[in-house]
C-alpha positions as CSV (number, residue, x, y, z in Angstrom):
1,X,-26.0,5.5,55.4
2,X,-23.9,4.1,52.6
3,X,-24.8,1.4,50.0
4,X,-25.6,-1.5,52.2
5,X,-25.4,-5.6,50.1
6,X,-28.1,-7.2,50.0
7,X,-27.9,-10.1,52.4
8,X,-29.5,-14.0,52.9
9,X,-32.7,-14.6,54.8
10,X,-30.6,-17.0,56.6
11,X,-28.0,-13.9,57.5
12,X,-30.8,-11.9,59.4
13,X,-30.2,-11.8,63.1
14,X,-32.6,-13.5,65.5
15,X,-34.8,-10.7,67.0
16,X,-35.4,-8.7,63.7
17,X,-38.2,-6.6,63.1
18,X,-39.0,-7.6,59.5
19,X,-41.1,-6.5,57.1
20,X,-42.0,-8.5,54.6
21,X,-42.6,-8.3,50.8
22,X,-45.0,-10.0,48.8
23,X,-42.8,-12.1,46.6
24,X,-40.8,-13.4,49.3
25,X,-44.1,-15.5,50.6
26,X,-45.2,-16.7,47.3
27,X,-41.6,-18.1,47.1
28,X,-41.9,-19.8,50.4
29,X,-45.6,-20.9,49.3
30,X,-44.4,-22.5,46.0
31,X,-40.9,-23.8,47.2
32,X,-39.3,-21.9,44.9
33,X,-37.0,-21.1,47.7
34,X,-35.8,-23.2,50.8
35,X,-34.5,-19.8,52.5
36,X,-38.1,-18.3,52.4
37,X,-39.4,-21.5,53.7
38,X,-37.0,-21.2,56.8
39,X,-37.5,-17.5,56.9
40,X,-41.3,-18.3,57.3
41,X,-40.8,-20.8,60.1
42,X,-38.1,-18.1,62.3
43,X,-41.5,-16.2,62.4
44,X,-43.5,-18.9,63.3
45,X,-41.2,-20.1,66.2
46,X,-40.6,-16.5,66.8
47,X,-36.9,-16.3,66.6
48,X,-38.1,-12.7,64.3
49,X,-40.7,-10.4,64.3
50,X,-42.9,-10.3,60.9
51,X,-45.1,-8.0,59.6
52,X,-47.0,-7.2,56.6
53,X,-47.9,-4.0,55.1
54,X,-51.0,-3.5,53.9
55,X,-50.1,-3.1,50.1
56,X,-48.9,-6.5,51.1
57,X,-52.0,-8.2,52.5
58,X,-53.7,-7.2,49.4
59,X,-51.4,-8.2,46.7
60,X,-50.6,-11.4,48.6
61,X,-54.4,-12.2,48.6
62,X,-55.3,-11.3,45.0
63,X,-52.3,-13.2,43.6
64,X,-53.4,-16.5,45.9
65,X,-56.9,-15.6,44.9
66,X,-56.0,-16.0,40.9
67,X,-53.5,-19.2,41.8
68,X,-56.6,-21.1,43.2
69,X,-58.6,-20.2,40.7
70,X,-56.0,-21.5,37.8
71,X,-55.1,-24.5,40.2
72,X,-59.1,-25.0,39.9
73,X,-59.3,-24.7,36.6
74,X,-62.3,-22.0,36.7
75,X,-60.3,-19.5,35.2
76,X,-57.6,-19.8,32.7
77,X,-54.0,-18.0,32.4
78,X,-54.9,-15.5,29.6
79,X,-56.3,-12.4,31.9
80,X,-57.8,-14.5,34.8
81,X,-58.5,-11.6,37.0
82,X,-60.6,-10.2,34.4
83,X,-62.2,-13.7,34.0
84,X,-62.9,-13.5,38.0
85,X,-64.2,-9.7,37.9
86,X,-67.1,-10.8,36.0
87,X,-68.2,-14.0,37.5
88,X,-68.6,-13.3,40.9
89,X,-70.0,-16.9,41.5
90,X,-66.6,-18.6,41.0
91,X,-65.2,-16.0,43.2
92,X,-67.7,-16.8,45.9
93,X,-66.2,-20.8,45.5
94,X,-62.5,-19.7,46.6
95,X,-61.8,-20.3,49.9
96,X,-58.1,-21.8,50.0
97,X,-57.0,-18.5,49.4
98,X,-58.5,-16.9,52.7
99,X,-57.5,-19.8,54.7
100,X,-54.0,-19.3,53.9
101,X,-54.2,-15.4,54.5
102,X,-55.6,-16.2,58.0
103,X,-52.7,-19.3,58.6
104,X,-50.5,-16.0,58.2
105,X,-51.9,-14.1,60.4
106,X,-52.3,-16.7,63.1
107,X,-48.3,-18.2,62.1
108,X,-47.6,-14.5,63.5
109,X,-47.3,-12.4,60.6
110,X,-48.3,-8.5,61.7
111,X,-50.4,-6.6,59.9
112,X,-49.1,-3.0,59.7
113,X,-51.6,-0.3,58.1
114,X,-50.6,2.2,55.6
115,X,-51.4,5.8,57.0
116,X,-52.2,8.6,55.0
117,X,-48.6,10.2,55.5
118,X,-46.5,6.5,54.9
119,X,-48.5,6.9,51.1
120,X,-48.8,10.9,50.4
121,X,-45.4,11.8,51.9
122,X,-43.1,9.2,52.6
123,X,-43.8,6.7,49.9
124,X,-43.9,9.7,47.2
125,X,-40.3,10.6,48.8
126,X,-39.2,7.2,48.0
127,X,-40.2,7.2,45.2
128,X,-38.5,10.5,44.1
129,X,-35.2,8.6,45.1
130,X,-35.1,5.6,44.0
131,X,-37.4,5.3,41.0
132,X,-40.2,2.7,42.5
133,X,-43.4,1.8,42.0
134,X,-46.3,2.4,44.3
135,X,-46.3,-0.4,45.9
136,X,-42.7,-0.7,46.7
137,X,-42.3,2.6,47.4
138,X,-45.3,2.2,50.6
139,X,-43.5,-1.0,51.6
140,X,-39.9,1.1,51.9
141,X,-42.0,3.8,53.6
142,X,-43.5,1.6,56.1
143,X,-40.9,-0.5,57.2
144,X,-39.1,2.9,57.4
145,X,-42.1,4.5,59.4
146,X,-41.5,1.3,61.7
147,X,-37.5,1.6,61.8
148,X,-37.8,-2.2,60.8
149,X,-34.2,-4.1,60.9
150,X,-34.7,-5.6,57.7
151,X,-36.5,-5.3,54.6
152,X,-37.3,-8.9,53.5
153,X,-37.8,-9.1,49.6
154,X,-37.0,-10.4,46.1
155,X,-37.8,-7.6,44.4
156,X,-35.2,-6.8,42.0
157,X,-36.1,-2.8,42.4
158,X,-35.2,-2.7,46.5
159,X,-32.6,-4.2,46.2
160,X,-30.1,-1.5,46.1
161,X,-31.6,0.4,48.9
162,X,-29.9,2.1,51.2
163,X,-31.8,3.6,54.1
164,X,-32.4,0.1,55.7
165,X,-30.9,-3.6,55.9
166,X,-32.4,-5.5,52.6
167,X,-32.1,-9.6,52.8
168,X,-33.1,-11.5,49.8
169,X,-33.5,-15.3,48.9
170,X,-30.2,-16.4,47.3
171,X,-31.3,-19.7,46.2
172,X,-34.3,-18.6,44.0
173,X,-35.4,-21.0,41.8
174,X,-37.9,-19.5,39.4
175,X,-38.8,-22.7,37.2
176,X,-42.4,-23.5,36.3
177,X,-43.2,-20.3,38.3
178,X,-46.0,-17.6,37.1
């Protein structure tokens, strides 16, 4: 397949399997863009089909994890996950962050594993060819494992991929964001 633009979350046709990078539901989270927001309500009104991998899940919920704790002011920004690691009661107090992780899962976001090929194999192909880090590169394997119709993500590194459709947000708007 050649070299295949980038296109708009708004561009993806109804019925899409999509999987679904972390960034692009922070940005939907934080209103940093309107085009994530919609994206996140086709999947609610299931006009596409969204799904998570793992690697996913887990980045999504430590990065909410350390956003409520800043928002709460029981950490601050200089190396709050470090802060968190050793004070296991503040951690216990977080809950808005699991709440929102199940509002996912219940909006009708999938949850797809990671298997031992889509990380030993598939994702260390990926990253042969395009240079990724290990979390990208288990995405790209995934949503290839899954012959997904679109990759759904910010990320500045999958962008130019060209073994599947990528859509991004084209009305990012990064201001005040961490």
């Amino acid at each position: 397949m050649g070299p295949v633009s980038p296109g708009s979350l708004d561009d993806i046709p109804r019925g899409s399997l999509c999987v679904v990078d972390t960034n692009i539901l922070l940005y939907a989270e934080e209103g940093a863009s309107l085009q994530a927001q919609r994206f996140v309500q086709r999947i609610v009104r299931r006009e596409l089909v969204g799904t998570l991998p793992q690697p996913v899940w887990h980045e999504l919920s430590h990065k909410l994890m350390l956003a409520e704790a800043l928002a709460l002011g029981l950490v601050t920004a200089s190396r709050p996950a470090q802060r968190l690691g050793v004070n296991p009661e503040t951690v216990r107090r977080l809950s808005l962050y699991r709440d929102k992780l199940t509002a996912l899962s219940t909006m009708g976001f999938g949850f797809e594993p990671c298997t031992r090929q889509d990380f030993m194999e598939n994702a260390f192909e990926q990253q042969r060819k395009y240079g990724l880090l290990t979390n990208d590169s288990v995405v790209l394997a995934i949503a290839l494992r899954l012959k997904a119709d679109a990759l759904v993500t910010a990320d500045q590194a999958l962008l130019s991929i060209q073994d599947i459709p990528v859509f991004r947000p084209t009305d990012l708007r990064l201001g005040g964001l961490p």
